[in-house]
C-alpha positions in Angstrom: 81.4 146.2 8.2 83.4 146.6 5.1 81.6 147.8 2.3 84.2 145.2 -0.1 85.9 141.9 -0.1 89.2 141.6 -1.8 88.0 139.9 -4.4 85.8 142.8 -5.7 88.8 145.2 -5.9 89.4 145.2 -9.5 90.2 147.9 -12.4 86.6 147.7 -13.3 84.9 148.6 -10.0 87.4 152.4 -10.5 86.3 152.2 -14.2 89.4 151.2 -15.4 90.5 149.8 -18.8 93.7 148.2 -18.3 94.8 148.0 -21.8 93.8 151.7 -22.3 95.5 152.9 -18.6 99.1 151.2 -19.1 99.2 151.1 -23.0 102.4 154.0 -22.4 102.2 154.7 -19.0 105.9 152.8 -18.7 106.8 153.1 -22.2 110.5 154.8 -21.4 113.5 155.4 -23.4 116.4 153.3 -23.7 117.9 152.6 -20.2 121.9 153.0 -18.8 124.0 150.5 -17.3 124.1 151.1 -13.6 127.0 148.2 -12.7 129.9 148.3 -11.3 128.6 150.3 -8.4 128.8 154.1 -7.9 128.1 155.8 -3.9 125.3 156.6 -6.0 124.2 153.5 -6.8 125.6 151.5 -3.8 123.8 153.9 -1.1 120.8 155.5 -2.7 117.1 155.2 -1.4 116.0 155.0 -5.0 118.4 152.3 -5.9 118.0 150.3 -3.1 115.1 147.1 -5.2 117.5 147.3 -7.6 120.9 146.5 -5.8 119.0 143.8 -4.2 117.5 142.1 -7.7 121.6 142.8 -9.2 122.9 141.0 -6.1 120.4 138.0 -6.6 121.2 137.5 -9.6 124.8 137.7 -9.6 124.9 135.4 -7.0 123.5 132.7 -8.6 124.1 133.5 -12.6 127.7 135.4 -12.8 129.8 135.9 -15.9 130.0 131.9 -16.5 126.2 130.4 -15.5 123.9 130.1 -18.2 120.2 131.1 -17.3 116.5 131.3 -18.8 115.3 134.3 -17.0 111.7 136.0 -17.1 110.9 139.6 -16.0 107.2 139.2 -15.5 105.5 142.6 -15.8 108.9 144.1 -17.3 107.9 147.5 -18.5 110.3 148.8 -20.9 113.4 146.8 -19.4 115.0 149.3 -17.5 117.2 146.9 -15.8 118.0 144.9 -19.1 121.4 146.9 -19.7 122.6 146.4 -15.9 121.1 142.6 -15.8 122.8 141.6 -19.3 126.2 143.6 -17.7 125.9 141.3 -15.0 124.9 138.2 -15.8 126.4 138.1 -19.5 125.3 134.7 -20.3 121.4 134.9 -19.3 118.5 134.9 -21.6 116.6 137.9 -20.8 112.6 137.3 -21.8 110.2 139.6 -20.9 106.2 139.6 -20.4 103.7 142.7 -20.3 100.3 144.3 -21.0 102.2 147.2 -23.2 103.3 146.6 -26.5 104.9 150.0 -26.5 106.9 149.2 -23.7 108.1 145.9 -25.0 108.8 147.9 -27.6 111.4 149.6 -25.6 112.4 146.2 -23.9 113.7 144.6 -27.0 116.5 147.8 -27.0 117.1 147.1 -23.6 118.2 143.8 -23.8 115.4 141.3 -23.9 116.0 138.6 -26.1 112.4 137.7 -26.2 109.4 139.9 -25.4 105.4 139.3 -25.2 102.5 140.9 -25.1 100.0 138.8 -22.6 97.4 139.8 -20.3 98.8 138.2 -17.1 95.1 137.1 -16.0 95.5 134.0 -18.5 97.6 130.8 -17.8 101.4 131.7 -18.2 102.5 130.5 -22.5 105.0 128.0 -21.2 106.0 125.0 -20.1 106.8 123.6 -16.8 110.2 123.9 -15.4 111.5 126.4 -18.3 112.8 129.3 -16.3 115.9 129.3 -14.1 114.2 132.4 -12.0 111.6 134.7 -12.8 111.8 138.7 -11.7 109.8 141.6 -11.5 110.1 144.6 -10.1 106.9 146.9 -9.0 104.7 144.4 -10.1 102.6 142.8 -7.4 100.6 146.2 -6.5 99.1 146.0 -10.1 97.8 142.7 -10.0 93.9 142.0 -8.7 93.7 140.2 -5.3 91.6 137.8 -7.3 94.2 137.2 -9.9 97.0 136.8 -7.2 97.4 133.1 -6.2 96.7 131.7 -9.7 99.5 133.9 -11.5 102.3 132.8 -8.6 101.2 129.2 -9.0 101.9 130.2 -12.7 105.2 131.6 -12.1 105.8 128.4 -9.5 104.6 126.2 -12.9 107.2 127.6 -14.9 110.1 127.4 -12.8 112.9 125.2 -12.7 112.7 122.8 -9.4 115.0 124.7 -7.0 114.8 127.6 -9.6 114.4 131.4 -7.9 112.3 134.1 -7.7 113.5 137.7 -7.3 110.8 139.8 -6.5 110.4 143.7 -5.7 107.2 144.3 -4.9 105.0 147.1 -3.3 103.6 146.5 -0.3 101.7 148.3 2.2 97.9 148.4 4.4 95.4 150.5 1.5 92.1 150.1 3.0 90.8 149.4 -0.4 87.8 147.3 1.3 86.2 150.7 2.2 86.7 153.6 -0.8 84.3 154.8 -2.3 85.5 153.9 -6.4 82.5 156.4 -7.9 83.9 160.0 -5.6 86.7 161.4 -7.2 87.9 162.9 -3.7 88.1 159.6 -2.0 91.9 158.9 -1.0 92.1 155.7 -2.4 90.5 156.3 -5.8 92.7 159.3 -6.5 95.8 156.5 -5.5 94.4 153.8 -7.7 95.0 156.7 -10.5 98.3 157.4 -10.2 99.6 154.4 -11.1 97.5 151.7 -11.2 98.1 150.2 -7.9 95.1 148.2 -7.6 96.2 144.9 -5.2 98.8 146.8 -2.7 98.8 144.2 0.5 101.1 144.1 3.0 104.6 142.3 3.4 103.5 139.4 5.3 100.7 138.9 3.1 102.4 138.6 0.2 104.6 136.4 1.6 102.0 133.5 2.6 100.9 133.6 -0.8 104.4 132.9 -2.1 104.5 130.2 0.2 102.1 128.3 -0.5 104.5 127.5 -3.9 108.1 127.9 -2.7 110.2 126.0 -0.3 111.1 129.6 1.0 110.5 133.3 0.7 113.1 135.3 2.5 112.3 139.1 3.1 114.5 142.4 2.1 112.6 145.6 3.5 113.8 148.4 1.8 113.9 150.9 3.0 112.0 151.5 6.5 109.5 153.8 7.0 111.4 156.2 9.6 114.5 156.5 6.8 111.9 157.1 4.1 112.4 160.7 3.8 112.3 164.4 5.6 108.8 164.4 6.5 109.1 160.8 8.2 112.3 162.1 10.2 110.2 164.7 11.8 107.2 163.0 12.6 105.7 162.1 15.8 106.5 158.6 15.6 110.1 159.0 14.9 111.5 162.5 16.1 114.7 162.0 14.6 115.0 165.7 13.0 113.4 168.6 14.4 111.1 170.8 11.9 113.7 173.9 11.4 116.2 171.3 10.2 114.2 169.6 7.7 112.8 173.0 6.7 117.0 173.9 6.2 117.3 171.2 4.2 114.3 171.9 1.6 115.1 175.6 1.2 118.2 174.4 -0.1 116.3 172.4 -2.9 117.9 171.3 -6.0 119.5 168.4 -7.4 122.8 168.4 -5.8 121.3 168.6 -2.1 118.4 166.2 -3.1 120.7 163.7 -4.2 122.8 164.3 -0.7 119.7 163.7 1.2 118.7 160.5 -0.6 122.2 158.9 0.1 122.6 159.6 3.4 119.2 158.7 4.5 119.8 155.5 2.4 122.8 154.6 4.1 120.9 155.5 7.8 118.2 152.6 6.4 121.0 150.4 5.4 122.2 150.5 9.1 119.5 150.1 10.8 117.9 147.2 8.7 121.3 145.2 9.5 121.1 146.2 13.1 117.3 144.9 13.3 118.4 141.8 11.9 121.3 141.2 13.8 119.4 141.7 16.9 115.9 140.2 15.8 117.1 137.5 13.0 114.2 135.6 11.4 111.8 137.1 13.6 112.5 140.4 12.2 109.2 141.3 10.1 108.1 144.6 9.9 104.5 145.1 10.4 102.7 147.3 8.1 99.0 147.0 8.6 97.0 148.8 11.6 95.9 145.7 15.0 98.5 143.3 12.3 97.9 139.9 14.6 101.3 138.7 13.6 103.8 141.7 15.3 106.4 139.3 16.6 108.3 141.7 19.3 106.7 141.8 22.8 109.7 144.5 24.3 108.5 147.3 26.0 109.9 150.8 24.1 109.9 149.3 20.8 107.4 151.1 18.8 105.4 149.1 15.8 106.3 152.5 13.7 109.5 151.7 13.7 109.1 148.3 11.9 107.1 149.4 8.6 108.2 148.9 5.4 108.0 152.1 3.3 106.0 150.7 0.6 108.5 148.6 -0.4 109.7 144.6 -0.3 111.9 142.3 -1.9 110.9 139.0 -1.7 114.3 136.0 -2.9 112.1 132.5 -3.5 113.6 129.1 -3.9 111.3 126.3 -5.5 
C-alpha cells in the first residue's frame, strides 16, 4: 500500500517554501529572438516545446490578428522577444510566484506582468484571454491545486479561445518517497527544480478535458531519441556502447550541438511516422501496468512509446 495519496504531495510535506525556493531560481537575463528559423532552431531537441508553442500561435494570431494572451507561470519571458516577433499585434501578460523574474519579463516583452500565488482564483474576468500559454509549468503545480487552476484558465478564456501548453510529464512514484531522507530519489528530484506534481501524459490530458472541447497531444521528443544513453540501452539498441563512448570523448560544444540536431530530427521522424501509422490512437504510454496502452501488435515494445519528460498539449474551449 502506498504510503501517500496525491493530494498529500505538496512543497510542505519536502519542507519547502515556495516563495523562498523560486524567488530567483528563473530570474534570467534578457532573452533573444529565436524566429525566423535556423537548422538550429528548426531541428533541435532543446527547441523542440518551443517550435511547437511559435507554430500555435502563429497559426491562429499572425502579423494582422489581434490577441489577449497569458503566459501562466512565465518565468522571466524567455519567449516574449520570439512571441512579440511573431505575433506583432498580441498583448503579452504574464503571471508568476517571482517578482524578480517578472522583473525580467517586463524587458522581455510583457506588456503586463503579476505577481500571484497560482493556488488563489485567477484576478480576471471570464472570457478575457484569446489563449493562455505556459511552458514547463504543470510539474510545479500540487496535484491538489490541479483541477481548480485549469478550470481557472478554462474561466478566463475566450469561448473557442486556445490553450498552448508545454508541460512535463512523466510516472514519479511520488506516492511512496520518503520526503524526510535526503538520499531518497525522489526527494533529491523534488530539489532540483521544484517539480512537485509530474504526472503522466494521459493524465494531464483528462484533466484538461474535463474544460476544453479538445486537447490534442505533441510528444516531444520520445524517449528512445532522447539522448546517447537512451540509444544504447536495452530497450532500444539503436547505438552500440563504443559508438556512444566515440561520440562523448569528442565532447564540446560543436559535437554536442551535432548530436542534439540529429537526434532531433531522428525524433521528428519517427513521431510523424507513429502518427501516420497510428493516427489518434497514437499515445505514448509513460507510466509502469498504464491500463490505457492502445496498441495490441506483437513486436511493438511499450518503450518505444514514452514521452521523454515532455508534452505539448493545443486546447480549444
Amino acid at each position: 500500500m502506498a504510503k501517500f495519496r496525491h493530494d498529500d504531495i505538496t512543497y510542505e510535506l519536502f519542507g519547502i517554501d515556495p516563495q523562498k525556493f523560486y524567488k530567483t531560481k528563473f530570474k534570467f537575463g534578457k532573452s533573444i529572438s529565436h524566429w525566423p528559423y535556423s537548422v538550429i532552431t528548426k531541428y533541435d531537441l532543446n527547441f523542440s516545446g518551443m517550435r511547437l508553442l511559435i507554430d500555435g500561435l502563429h497559426k491562429h494570431y499572425n502579423n494582422t490578428q489581434q490577441g489577449r494572451i497569458l503566459d501562466i507561470g512565465c518565468g522571466s519571458g524567455p519567449l516574449g522577444p520570439t512571441l512579440r516577433c511573431v505575433c506583432p499585434n498580441i498583448t503579452l501578460h504574464g503571471i508568476d510566484l517571482s517578482e524578480a523574474c517578472l522583473h525580467n519579463a517586463a524587458k522581455n516583452g510583457y506588456q503586463e506582468c503579476l505577481c500571484f500565488d497560482l493556488t488563489k482564483p485567477l484576478p480576471f474576468p471570464n472570457n478575457y484571454f484569446d489563449a493562455v500559454i505556459s511552458t514547463d509549468f504543470w510539474g510545479h503545480i500540487e496535484f491538489r491545486y490541479k483541477d481548480t487552476l485549469i478550470a481557472e484558465i478554462a474561466r478566463t478564456t475566450k469561448n473557442n479561445g486556445m490553450g498552448f501548453h508545454g508541460a512535463e510529464t512523466g510516472y514519479i512514484d511520488y506516492l511512496n518517497c520518503d520526503p524526510n531522507d535526503e538520499n531518497d530519489g525522489i526527494r533529491k528530484y523534488v530539489f532540483i527544480d521544484g517539480h512537485i506534481g509530474v504526472e503522466p501524459a494521459a493524465h494531464l490530458k483528462r484533466r484538461f478535458l474535463s474544460h476544453y472541447k479538445s486537447a490534442d497531444i505533441d510528444i516531444t521528443p520520445i524517449y528512445p531519441f532522447f539522448d546517447l544513453d537512451n540509444l544504447s540501452n536495452k530497450y532500444c539498441r539503436i547505438f552500440e556502447d563504443d559508438f556512444a563512448e566515440y561520440v562523448r570523448s569528442r565532447n564540446n560544444k560543436k559535437t554536442r550541438e551535432l548530436v542534439s540536431v540529429i537526434l532531433g530530427r531522428i525524433n521528428q521522424y519517427f513521431i510523424e511516422k507513429y502518427k501516420k501509422a497510428f493516427g489518434e490512437h497514437f499515445m505514448p504510454c509513460d507510466e509502469p501496468g498504464e491500463e490505457e496502452w492502445p496498441f495490441d501488435f506483437p513486436g511493438i515494445p511499450r518503450e518505444l512509446f514514452r514521452p521523454a519528460g515532455y508534452t505539448f498539449y493545443t486546447l480549444t474551449k
